[in-house]
N, C-alpha and C positions, 0 to 999 in steps of 0.2 A: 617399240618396247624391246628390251633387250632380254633375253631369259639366260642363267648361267646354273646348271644341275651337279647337285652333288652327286654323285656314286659311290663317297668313301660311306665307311663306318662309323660311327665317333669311335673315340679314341681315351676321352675322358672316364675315369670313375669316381663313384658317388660320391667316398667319403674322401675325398685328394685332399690333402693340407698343403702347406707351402708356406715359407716364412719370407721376412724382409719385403712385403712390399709395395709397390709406387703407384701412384696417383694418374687417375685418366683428366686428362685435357682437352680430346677432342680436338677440333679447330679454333678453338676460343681462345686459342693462347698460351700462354704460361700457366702451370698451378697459382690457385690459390693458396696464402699462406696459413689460410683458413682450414685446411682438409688435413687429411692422415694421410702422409705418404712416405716416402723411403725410397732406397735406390734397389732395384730389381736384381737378382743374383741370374746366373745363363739357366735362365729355364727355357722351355719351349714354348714358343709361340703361339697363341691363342688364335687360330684361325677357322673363317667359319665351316670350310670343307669338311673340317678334319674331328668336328664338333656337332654338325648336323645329323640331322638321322638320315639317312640315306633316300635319295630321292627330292631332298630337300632344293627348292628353285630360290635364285637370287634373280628379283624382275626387278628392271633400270625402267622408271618412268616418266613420262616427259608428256602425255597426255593427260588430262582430264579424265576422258573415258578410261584409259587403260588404267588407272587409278580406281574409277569407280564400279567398273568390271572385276576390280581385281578383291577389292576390300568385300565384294559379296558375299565370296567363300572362305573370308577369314573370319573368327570370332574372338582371335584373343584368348587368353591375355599374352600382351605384346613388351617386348622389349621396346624402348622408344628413345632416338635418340638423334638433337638437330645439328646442321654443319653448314657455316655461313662464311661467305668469303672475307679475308682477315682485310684489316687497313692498316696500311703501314705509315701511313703520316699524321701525325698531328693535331689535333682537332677535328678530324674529319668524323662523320657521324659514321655510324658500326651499321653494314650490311644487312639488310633484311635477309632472311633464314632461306639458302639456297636448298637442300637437302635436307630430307625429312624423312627416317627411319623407320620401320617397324618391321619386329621381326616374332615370328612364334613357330616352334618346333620344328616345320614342316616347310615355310615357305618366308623368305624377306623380302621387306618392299623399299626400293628405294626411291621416295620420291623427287624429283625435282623441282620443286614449286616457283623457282625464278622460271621455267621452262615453261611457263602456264599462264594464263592468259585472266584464267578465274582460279580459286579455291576450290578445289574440287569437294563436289555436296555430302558426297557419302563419308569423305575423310574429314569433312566439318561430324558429322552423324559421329562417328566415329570417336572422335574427339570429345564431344560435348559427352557423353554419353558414359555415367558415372556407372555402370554396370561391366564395365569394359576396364579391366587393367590395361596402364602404359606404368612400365615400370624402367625407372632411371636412376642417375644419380645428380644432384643437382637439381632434379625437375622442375623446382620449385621458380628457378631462374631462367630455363625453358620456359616454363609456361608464362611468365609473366612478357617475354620474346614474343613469345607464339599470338599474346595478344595486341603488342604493339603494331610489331608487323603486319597480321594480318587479319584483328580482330574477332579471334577465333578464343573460345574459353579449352580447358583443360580439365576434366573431371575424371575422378578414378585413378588421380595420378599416384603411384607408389613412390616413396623415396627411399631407395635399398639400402641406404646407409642408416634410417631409423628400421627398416628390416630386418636390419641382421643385428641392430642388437637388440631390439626383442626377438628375436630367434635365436640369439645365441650372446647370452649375457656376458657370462664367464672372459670371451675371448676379447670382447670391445671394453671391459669392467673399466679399465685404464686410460682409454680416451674421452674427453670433452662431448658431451651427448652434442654440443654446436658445431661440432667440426663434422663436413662430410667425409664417408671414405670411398675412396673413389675407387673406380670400375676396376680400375687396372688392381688396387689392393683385393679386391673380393677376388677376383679370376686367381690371383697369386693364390689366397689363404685357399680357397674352395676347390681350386680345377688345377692346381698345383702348374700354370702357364704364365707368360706374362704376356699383354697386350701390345698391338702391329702401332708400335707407336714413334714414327720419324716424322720428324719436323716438318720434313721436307710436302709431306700429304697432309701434314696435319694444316700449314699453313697454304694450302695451296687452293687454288681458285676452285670454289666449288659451285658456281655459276654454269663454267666453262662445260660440254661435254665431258664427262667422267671417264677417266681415264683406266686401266684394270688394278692399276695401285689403289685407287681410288674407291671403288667399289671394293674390291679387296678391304679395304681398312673400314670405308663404312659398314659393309655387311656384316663385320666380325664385329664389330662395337653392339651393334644391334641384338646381334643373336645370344653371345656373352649377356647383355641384361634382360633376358629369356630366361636363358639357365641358370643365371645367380638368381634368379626370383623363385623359381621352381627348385631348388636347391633350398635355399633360406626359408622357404613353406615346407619343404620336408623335414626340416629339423625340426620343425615348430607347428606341424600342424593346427594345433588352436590358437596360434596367434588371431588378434583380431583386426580385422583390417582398420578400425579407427585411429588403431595407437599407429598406421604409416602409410596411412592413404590419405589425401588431401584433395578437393574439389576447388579447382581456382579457376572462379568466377569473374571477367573481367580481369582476368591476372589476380586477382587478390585472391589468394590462400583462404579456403572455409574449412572448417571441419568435414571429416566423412560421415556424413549423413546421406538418408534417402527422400529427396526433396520430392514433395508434394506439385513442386510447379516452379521453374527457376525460370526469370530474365537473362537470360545468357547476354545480350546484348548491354543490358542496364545494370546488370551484377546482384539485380534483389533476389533474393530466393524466399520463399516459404518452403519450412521443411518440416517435416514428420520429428514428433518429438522424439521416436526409437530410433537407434541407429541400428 
């Protein structure tokens, strides 16, 4: 296990605006033409150092145990967010989910699940486990990944793009409720930064031992949808988590509800008729 400690301050304030802009990609590729996005003006850099609260640990994981040690004293609610080695030829089928993020105020975890032998039990726990925010963007296409891959379901997922515009109507009034917006736009409008976003790591082997660009870009992706979450619930206090939480069962997308008893494996849920 690798540990990497902050010591700065953060840097960010509450209410930062920021205009013009762009769309997070991640290692997945190109945008969507589907999202909200724009070209980024010279802001500063979104990174996790400089944004954490001090004392904050970035752990590199490549155990099983050290995963499942690590997620004891974590509770969420987590930033989440996955990175798979790109393909560049032609019909070849898309890499199962090398890298696996979480991050929450204090501590990120970077997992490496090609590095593993099994699925580790606790980050299955974790995962299934609709009391537990993972909040992203796109999640929806994550999760449905997360179960081809590795047959793991996704419950309690947030999508910060239906977040923020029920938390903040006004500003999203003018985009298409179907389009996402992406990470890199929220860190712009909210943290008045733009996101560690080169081709060059984004497309780059994340099978491979991680390199500190590496870690560098995933931890800041991670901890960024922490604080757009936590941000987007301050403006909006009584937003309800139903209008942008989703429980995907099997990959298929369910409403947020509090199941009574769910198949995670077979996708049936019985569920409570109050959410």
């Amino acid at each position: 296990m690798e540990t990497i400690e902050s010591r700065s301050r953060p840097t960010y304030r509450r209410n930062d605006r920021a205009p013009n802009p762009t769309k997070r990609t991640g290692a997945r590729g190109f945008a969507n033409s589907a999202s909200v996005t724009s070209s980024s003006p010279a802001l500063p850099l979104f990174l996790w150092r400089e944004h954490a609260i001090p004392g904050t640990e970035v752990k590199y994981l490549r155990t099983e145990k050290e995963v499942n040690v690590a997620l004891k004293s974590m509770k969420g609610p987590f930033g989440f967010d996955l990175e798979w080695k790109p393909s560049f030829v032609r019909g070849m089928p898309e890499a199962p989910i090398a890298l696996l993020q979480l991050a929450q105020p204090d501590q990120i975890l970077l997992i490496q699940l090609t590095a593993m032998k099994n699925f580790p039990s606790r980050l299955r726990d974790v995962l299934e486990d609709y009391e537990v925010v993972k909040a992203g963007v796109g999640i929806g296409g994550d999760a449905k990944k997360l179960w081809r891959d590795y047959g793991v379901s996704l419950l309690g997922a947030v999508e910060l793009s239906k977040l923020a515009r029920v938390a903040d109507p006004p500003r999203w009034a003018t985009t298409k409720t179907s389009e996402l917006i992406g990470l890199a736009r929220l860190v712009e409008i909210y943290r008045s930064h733009q996101m560690l976003k080169t081709k060059k790591v984004k497309l780059s082997n994340w099978e491979q031992p991680l390199d500190p660009k590496q870690i560098e870009y995933a931890a800041s992706d991670a901890l960024a949808g922490a604080i757009i979450y936590q941000h987007l619930l301050d403006l909006d206090p009584g937003a309800h988590p139903r209008d942008y939480t989703f429980n995907y069962i099997a990959g298929r997308g369910e409403p947020y509800v509090r199941p009574q008893a769910v198949s995670l494996q077979t996708g049936v849920a019985i569920v409570s008729p109050n959410p």
